[in-house]
N, C-alpha and C positions, 0 to 999 in steps of 0.2 A: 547210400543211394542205390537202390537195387534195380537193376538195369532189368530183369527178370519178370519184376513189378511194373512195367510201364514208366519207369520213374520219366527216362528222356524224353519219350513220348509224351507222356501227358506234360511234362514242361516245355516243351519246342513245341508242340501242336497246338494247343488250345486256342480254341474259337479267335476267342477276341485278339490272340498275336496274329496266329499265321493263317487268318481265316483264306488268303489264299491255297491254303496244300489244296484245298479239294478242287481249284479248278485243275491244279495240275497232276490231278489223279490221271486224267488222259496222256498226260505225256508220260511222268514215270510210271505208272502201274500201281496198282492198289497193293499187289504184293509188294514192291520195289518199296512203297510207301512206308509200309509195316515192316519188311526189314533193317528199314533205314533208322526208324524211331522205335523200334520196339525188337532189338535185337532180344535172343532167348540166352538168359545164362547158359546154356547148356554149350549152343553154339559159339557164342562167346570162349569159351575154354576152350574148347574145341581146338577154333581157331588158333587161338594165342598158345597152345600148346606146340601146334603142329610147327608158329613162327619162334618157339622156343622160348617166349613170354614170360611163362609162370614158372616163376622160379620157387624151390623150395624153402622155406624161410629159414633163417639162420639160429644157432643157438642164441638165446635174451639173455635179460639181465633174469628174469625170474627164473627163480632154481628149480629144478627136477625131480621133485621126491612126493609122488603121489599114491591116492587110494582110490578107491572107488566110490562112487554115486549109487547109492542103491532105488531101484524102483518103489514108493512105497506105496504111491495109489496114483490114478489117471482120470482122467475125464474126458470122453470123447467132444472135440468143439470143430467141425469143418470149417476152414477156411479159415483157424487162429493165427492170429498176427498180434501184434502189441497186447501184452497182457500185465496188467498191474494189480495189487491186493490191497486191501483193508479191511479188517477186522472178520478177518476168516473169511471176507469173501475176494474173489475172483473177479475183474472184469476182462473182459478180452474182445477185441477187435476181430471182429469178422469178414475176411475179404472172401467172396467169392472168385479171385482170381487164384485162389488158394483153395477150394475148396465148393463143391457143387453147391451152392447156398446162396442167399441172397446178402446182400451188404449190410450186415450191421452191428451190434453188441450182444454176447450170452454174458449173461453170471453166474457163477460157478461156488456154492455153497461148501467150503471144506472147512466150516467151524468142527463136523469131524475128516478128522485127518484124513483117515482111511476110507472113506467114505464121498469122495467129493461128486456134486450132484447138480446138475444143470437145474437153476430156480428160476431163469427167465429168458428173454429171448426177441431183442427188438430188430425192428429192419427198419432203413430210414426211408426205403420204399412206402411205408404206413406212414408215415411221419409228413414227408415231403412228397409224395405224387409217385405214380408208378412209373413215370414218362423222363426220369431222369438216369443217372450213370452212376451207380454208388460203388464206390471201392474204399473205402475204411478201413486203413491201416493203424491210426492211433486213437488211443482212448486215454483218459487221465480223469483222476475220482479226485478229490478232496470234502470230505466233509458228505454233506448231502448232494450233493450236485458232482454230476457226471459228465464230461464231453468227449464226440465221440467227432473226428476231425473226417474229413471226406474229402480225398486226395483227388477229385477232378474238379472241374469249372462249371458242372452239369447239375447241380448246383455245387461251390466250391464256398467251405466255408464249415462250422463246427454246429450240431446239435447239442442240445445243453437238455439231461432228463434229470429229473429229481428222485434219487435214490436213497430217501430216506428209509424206504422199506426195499432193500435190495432185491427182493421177490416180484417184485412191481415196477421197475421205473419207469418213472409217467413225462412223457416228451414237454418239455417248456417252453422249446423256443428255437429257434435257425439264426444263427449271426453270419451273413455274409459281407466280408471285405468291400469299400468300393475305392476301384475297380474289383470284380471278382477276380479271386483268386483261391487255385488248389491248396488245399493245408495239407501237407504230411505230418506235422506231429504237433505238438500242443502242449502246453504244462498249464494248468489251475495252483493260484496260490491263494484262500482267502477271497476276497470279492472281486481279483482279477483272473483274468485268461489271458496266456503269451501265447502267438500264435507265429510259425515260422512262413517269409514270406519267400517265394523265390519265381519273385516276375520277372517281365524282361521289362523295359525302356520303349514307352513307343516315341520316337520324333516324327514330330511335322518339320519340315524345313520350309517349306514354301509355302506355310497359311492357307492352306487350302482345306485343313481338316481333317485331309486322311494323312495316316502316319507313312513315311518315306522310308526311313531307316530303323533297325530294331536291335537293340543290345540285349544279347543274352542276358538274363540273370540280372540284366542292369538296375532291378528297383527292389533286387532281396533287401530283406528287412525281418524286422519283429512289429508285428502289429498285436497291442494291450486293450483290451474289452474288459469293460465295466460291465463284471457280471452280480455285482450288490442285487439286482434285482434280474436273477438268471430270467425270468419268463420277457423281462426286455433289456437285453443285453444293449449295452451300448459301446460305441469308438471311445478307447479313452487316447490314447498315441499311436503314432509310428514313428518307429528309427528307420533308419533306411542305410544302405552301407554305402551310398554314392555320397550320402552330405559329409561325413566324416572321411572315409578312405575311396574317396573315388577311382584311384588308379586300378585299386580290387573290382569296383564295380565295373570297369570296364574292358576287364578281364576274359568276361563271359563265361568261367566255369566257378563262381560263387554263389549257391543258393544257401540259405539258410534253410539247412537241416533239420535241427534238434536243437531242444534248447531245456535248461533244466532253474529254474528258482529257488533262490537261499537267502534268506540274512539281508532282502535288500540288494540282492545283487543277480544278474539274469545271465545267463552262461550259453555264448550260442556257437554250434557248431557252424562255422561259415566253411565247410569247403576248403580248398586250396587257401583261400584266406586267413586260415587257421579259428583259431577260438578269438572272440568277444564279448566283453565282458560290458553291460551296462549297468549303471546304476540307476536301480526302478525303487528306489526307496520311496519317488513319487511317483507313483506309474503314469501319472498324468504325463508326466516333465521327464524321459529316460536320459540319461547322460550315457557320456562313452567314457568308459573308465580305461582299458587297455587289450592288448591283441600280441596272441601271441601259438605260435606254431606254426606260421603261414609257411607254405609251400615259398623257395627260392623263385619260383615263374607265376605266384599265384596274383599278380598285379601283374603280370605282362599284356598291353592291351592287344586288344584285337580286333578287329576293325568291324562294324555296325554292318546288318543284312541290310543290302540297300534292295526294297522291294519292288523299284521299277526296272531294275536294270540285271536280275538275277535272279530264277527260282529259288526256293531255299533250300534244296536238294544240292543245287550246284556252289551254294554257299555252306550247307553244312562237311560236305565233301571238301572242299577247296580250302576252308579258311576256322573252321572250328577245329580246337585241339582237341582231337579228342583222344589220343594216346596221355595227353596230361591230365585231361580229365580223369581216365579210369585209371589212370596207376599213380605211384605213389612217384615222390615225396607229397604230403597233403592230407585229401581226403577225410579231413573232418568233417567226424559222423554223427557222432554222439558224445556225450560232455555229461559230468556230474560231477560235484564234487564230493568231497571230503565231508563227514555231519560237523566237524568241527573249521571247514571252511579253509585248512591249512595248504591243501592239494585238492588240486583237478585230474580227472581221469579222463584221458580224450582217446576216443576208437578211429580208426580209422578204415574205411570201408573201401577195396581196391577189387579191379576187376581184372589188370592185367601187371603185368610185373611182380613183383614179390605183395603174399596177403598183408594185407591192412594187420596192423597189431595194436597195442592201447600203452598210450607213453603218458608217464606220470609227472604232472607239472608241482613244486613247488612255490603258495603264490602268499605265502607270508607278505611277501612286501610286491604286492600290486603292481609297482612301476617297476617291476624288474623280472617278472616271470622266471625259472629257472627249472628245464627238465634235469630231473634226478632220478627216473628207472623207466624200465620200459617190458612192455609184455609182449614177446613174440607167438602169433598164432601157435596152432599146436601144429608138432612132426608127421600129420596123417594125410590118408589121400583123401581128394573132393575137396569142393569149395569150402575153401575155411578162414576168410575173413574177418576181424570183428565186425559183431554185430551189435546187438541191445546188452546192458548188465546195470547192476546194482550196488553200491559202494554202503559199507558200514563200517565201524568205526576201525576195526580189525578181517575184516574178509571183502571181498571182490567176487562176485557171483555174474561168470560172462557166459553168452554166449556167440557161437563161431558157425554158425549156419551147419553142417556137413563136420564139422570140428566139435560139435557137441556141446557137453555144457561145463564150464570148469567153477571151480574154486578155488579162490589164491589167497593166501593170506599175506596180507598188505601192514601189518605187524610195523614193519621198518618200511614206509612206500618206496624205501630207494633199492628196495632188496625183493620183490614180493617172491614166493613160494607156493609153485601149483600145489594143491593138496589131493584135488581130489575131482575127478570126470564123470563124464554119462554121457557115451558117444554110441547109440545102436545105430547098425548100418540102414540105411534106407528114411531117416528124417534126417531134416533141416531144423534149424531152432532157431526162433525168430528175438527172442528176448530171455533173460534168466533175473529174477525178481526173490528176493526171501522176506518171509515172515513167519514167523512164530516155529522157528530153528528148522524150517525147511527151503529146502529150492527149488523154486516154482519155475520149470519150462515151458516155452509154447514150442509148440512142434507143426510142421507138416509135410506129409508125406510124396515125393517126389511123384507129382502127375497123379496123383489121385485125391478122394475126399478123405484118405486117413490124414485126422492130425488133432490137436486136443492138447489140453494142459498135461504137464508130467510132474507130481511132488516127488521129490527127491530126498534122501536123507543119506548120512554117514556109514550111519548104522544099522537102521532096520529097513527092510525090504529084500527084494530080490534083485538078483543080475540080470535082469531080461530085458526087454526093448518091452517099447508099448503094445498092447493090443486093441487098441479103440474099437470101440463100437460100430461095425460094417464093415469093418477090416482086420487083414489077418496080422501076425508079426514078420518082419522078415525075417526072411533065414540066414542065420551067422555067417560071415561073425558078426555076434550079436552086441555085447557092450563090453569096451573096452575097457579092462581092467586091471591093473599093474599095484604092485606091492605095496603096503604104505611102507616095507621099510627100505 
């Protein structure tokens, strides 16, 4: 949850919750307003630095014997965020809050390697109307069909194009939730789409129609579309984490994050909640199968914004935690498992206290979850969090924002072993993704429009940072490089 991104903001503000903030833009200030929900990473550290916060993280379970990442081609994409592969091609998530550009999807042609080559280029401004708010941070491809998720409420909700001809993708369709709601991230499996919810709760108490009191996060969920027929997407379910574990929902710091599809079974990142696990083998019908990693205080409740009796400024200050929200213990971010289903990989994404790392569950036997290793950020300066990565059968391909991009090999998961980095100074890495024996980074570059895909390899390439397209490299040190032996 990247506080950098608008995440808090666009979840506490939207229209239909707090459509009060704007009368009370005249009492706190339109600045006061924006600092309050849309603090800046930067500042953020800053801060928690000065109060002695960010601690450095400790030696892990995963061992220390690493090599280097070589550069082996790039692709300039402004404003890359989420990026995933299939069959030599590239799709990637375009946020203009990342990058001078408008909001939407490139694809990226690296059937040759060395060679990767922007083929197309959508905005969901064409798509949906120029009059709305597009920030697109996820994308997910399976097969022919693409979705590309649209993290505000302006419209909030996932486009679906048909990329049969990845040169072309031709827009099909808009599914929005009702009530709307922002999607940050998204998984396609087959004729479905999982889609992560993280509303809040509106109550009426006194029948009068408008909502009184308002629970954070109170109606996260996973919402399932019937995409059989992507050009009319349909509702097929929702789980919701109030019908099952409601002392979480009432928590206020549980959105459903991320969520990853296997075997029948749907893996969601809840936040402080920890990991959940449904059974969508009917996706009509999801069941709750088990939960496990929750934060010690992540069901500790906290009491409803009551809207006649308090702005939400003096209830976000006063009564939301938000020192538990951004540090750890918690903080599930992203979730995938194992291809053989045996282990789950869960990141965990922190903004104050020691960084977010990725702890290895053993889930052989469902009813009893069991962690057995765990992956500590890396030793370097800048934010270095986990963030997005990629699990196969034997290797682990992360990345750490400012930490760069590693590879671990996960051989034994209760032992994993860094092998090998690509850390240039001056990018952030939003995701680390492989196929067809490279590692595909997205990158972007600190306050400007450098930023693009980065293929990676062991062996061939160079030691350098990116050079994209409009932009220069920085200057050393440039990528971090340490012995393989």
């Amino acid at each position: 949850m990247v506080i950098d991104h608008r995440e808090i903001r666009d979840r506490l503000t939207s229209n239909k919750i707090f459509n009060a903030i704007e009368s009370h833009d005249k009492n706190l200030g339109t600045e006061g307003i924006e600092r309050m929900y849309n603090p800046n990473r930067r500042d953020i550290l800053k801060a928690a630095g000065a109060l002695g916060l960010t601690g450095a993280a400790g030696i892990g379970s995963a061992r220390q014997k690493t090599g280097d990442l070589r550069l082996f081609s790039e692709d300039a994409v402004p404003g890359a965020a989420e990026a995933v592969t299939q069959n030599g091609y590239a799709y990637v998530a375009r946020n203009r809050e990342y990058g001078d550009t408008a909001g939407g999807m490139t694809v990226v042609d690296w059937r040759q390697k060395g060679r990767p080559t922007t083929v197309a280029e959508v905005d969901l401004a064409d798509a949906l109307g120029p009059n709305g708010t597009y920030h697109p941070k996820d994308v997910k491809v399976d097969g022919d069909i693409a979705g590309l998720a649209n993290d505000t409420e302006d419209p909030g909700g996932v486009a679906f194009y048909d990329v049969s001809d990845p040169s072309s993708p031709e827009f099909l369709s808009f599914y929005e939730p009702d009530p709307p709601a922002n999607i940050h991230n998204l998984f396609i499996e087959g004729d479905f789409a999982y889609l992560t919810l993280g509303e809040p709760t509106n109550i009426d108490t006194d029948g009068d129609g408008e909502r009184d009191l308002v629970r954070i996060f109170g109606d996260a969920g996973t919402e399932i579309v019937d995409i059989s027929d992507p050009a009319n997407p349909t509702h097929a379910a929702t789980w919701q984490l109030k019908d099952e574990l409601p002392s979480y929902a009432k928590a206020g710091v549980n959105p459903n994050h991320d969520l990853y599809v296997q075997d029948g079974l749907c893996y969601n990142a809840f936040w402080d909640a920890g990991t959940i696990v449904l059974d969508v083998d009917d996706p009509y019908d999801p069941q709750f199968v088990t939960q496990f990693g929750a934060a010690p205080e992540g069901d500790t409740e906290i009491r409803p914004w009551n809207t006649n009796e308090e702005l939400f400024g003096e209830y976000y200050d006063e009564v939301f935690p938000t020192f538990r929200y951004l540090a750890p213990p918690g903080n599930a971010h992203y979730v995938q498992p194992s291809p053989d289903g045996n282990y789950v990989f869960v990141g965990a994404e922190t903004f104050l206290g020691e960084p977010g790392g990725i702890d290895v569950w053993d889930v052989t036997d469902l009813d009893n979850p069991t962690q057995v290793g765990r992956i500590d950020p890396p030793e370097v300066e800048g934010f270095r969090t986990s963030h997005n990565f990629d699990v196969t059968n034997n290797r682990l391909h992360t990345s750490w924002y400012e930490g760069g991009v590693r590879v671990y090999d996960i051989t034994d998961p209760s032992e994993p072993e860094e092998l090998a980095a690509y850390n240039p100074d001056g990018y952030s890495f939003w995701t680390a993704v492989t196929e067809r024996g490279m590692t595909i980074g997205s990158a972007y570059g600190g306050g400007s429009d450098q930023g693009g895909l980065v293929f990676l390899n062991n062996d061939r390439g160079k030691k350098r940072p990116p050079a994209f397209e409009g932009g220069e490299s920085p200057e050393g040190p440039e990528v971090e490089v340490r012995d393989k032996t």
